[in-house]
C-alpha angles and dihedrals in degrees: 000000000000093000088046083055090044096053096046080055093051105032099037110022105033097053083070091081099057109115136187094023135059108273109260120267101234086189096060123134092226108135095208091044087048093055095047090041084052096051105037090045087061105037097032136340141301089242125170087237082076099023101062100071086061086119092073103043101199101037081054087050081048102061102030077058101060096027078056099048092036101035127022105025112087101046087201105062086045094108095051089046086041090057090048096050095056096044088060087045095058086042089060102040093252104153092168079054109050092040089058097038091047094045084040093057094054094052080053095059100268113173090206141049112236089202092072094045092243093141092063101092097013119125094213110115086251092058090050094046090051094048101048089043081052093068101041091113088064112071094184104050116110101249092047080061096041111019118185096225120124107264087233091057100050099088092058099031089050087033080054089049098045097049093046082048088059096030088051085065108052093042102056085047094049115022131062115253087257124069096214121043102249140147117276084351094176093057109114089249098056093045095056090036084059097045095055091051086055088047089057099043095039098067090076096043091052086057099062125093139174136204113269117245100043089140109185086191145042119236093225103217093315108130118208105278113240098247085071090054103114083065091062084095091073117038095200096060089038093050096051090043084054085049101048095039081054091053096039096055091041081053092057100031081060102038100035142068113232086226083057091040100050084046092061097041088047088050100050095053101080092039108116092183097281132159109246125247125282097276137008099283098109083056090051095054096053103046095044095084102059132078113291099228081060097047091090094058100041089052097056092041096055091043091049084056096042123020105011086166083064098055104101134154097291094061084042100057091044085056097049085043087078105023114019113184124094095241097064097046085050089046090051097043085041095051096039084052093054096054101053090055092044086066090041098050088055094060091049 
């Protein structure tokens, strides 16, 4: 009865929330959305964060595929992954992501409730995972450089950090602020409303678990880039790291132009996980140089990299000016957020 409730939330209501593309058609005959319908229905949930990339087929097999070897495999590591998933989340201004992780964490068995910040100085393997995920935007900071996490846990606590990084991203493009479609649905009382239903219903969702390796794709040749390399001690977050970097750069190579993509790499190598500046001239200035026609593109994709809360419908409708259908403005916020995390991922 409470997994029939929690897929009429999920399947019917969620998608609610999706904004900027056509809500995704759960009923489709695609074979490689099937598989990852199928999967994701019995070890998790058919939730709009991963839905929501159905346009692109094999970036959405990509990231169901790292969020399921990170993530969700292992039930009983779940807490300490929950606790890292909403730290990222608060570092990226997710608020849909860090009502659902924090609520998430307590259904897990969390001792402490990362809304009141009570994680922050706590000595639990949850607190020092959160603490360590809370600077990953800091490359420099001590416990980035020597985190206190188990050295048999770091594949799948960095894997966790590195998918919420991504997820972060797409989220705050394509979904409302609220995971459920409410009124007023950022008031205080509905927030907190929203979070203890989670809570509720994620008791039973923390719980599942799947066996590791139960790849959906095939990597191609593509061998896992070496700013994954901390994941080689466990081949099944390394392989799903191989696979979604895979889709991820397919996604870009058909949505981009290689002018707008070197803009944004370029761009990213000298990032140290700072904020951007007040306004949108830093973005001005890079993407003037390039060809107008391209200027649309480069905008939401380095947006997407570095300031996914700023993208609105104005950046939106530029982008569709020039190239108006829902898989290619997946593929190019797929592909910005990516990267992002790709250069994330090498200082970790």
């Amino acid at each position: 009865m409470l997994h029939a409730i929690e897929n009429q939330l999920f399947r019917k209501v969620a998608p609610f929330t999706i904004r900027h593309i056509q809500r995704p058609d759960l009923a489709t005959d695609d074979p490689l959305v099937r598989k990852v319908m199928e999967q994701a229905s019995r070890e998790f949930q058919v939730a709009p964060p991963v839905t929501l990339h159905q346009p692109d087929p094999l970036l959405l097999a990509g990231v169901w595929g790292l969020m399921r070897e990170a993530f969700v495999v292992h039930a009983e590591g779940r807490v300490v992954r929950e606790a890292v998933a909403a730290a990222v989340s608060q570092l990226n201004e997710c608020p849909y992501c860090v009502d659902v992780h924090a609520s998430m964490h307590l259904s897990a068995g969390g001792e402490s409730d990362i809304l009141a910040n009570e994680l922050g100085t706590g000595t639990s393997a949850s607190a020092l995972a959160y603490q360590w995920a809370s600077a990953t935007l800091m490359p420099d900071a001590d416990i980035i450089r020597h985190p206190q996490i188990p050295v048999d846990d770091v594949p799948q606590v960095f894997g966790t950090a590195i998918c919420f990084h991504f997820i972060n991203r797409m989220v705050n493009i394509f979904l409302d602020k609220a995971p459920m479609p409410m009124p007023a649905a950022g008031s205080h009382f509905m927030r907190a409303f929203s979070r203890a239903s989670l809570r509720f219903f994620g008791k039973r969702m923390v719980q599942l678990d799947g066996e590791p390796g139960a790849f959906i794709i095939d990597p191609g040749r593509m061998a896992l880039p070496p700013e994954f390399s901390w994941s080689a001690s466990d081949l099944n977050v390394a392989g799903s790291l191989t696979r979604f970097a895979y889709a991820a750069e397919h996604a870009g190579r058909e949505a981009l132009h290689e002018d707008v993509r070197a803009v944004v790499t370029d761009h990213l190598q000298t990032w140290k996980g700072e904020p951007p500046g007040l306004g949108r001239g830093w973005l001005d200035a890079l993407v003037k140089p390039i060809d107008a026609r391209l200027q649309p593109s480069a905008r939401l994709a380095l947006l997407a990299a570095r300031a996914s809360w700023q993208i609105d419908e104005q950046i939106v409708a530029g982008f569709r000016s020039v190239v108006d259908d829902d898989r290619s403005l997946i593929q190019a916020a797929g592909w910005a957020s990516f990267a992002a995390v790709r250069r994330i991922a090498g200082w970790l």
